[in-house]
C-alpha positions, 0 to 999 in steps of 0.5 A: 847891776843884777844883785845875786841871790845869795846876797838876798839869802845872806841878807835873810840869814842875819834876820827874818823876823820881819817875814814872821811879823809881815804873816802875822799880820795876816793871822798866819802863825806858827801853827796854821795848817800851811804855815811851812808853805806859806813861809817858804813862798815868803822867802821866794818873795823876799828875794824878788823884792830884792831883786826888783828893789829900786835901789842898793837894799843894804844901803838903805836898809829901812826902806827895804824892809818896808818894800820886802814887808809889803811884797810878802803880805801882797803875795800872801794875800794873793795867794789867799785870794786864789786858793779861794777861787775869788782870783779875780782882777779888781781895782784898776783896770787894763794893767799892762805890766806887773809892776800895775800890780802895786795896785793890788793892796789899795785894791782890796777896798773895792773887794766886798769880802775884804777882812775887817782888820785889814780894811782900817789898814787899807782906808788909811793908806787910801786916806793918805793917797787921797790927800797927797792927789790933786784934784782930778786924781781924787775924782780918779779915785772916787770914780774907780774905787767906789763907782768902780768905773773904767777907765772909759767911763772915768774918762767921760766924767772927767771930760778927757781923753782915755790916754789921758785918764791913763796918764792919771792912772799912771801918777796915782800909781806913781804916788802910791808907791811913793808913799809905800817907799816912805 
């Protein structure tokens, strides 16, 4: 079943205000030099979140707007990343899809020019991924995030196949999104 676009616009109409809260938590208010911008590519991203929503968004409604919250601040943030020439891929390697990029949030621990606000935010969520993983997972993630190793190299450590770190790397992920739907 497609949802149309004009009920994403519809449901946009009745209230907003979680896009203005998703860029003020990135600092960008009414007054930033690009705000109109950056609103605007914050409706655009709602309304693909609408669409790429696993479930009937009126329906459940909370989890929803958590969904379209985070999608809004991953574009805004990726948005920031290219307009600074640091659009680099970090994080997980080998992604073969978007939806791999999930990722991206809990990617901006392993990024060095990561805000200090926002890095509390990013070692909670990595903190409650950690703890929801077994123990082969939390090697996963130590080795990737903080070693910054491949998946060859994780592999190696983990005495495993690569397509079997892939699997591992397929379930964080799985488990993560499971946390952002919560």
């Amino acid at each position: 079943m497609t949802k149309s676009n004009q009920a994403a616009f519809n449901r946009l109409l009745q209230d907003d205000n979680f896009i203005y809260g998703a860029l003020k938590s990135l600092h960008i208010n009414r007054y930033h030099e690009n705000f109109d911008d950056l609103y605007q590519e914050a409706i655009l991203t709602f309304i693909d979140a609408y669409q790429r929503f696993p479930g009937d968004p009126e329906t459940h409604e909370h989890e929803f707007i958590v969904y379209a919250y985070q999608a809004i601040k991953w574009a805004t943030m990726r948005h920031f990343r290219q307009e600074n020439g640091r659009n680099k891929q970090i994080g997980f390697v080998n992604r073969l899809s978007e939806d791999d990029a999930l990722m991206d949030y809990l990617d901006q621990i392993s990024d060095p020019h990561c805000d200090p606000d926002n890095a509390v935010i990013y070692n909670d969520l990595f903190e409650k991924l950690y703890q929801v993983c077994d123990p082969r997972e939390r090697r996963f993630l130590v080795l990737r995030y903080f070693a910054n190793a491949s998946l060859k190299e994780i592999a190696v450590d983990l005495n495993i196949t690569r397509r079997t770190a892939n699997n591992i790397k397929f379930r964080v992920q799985k488990k993560f999104s499971g946390l952002l739907i919560l």
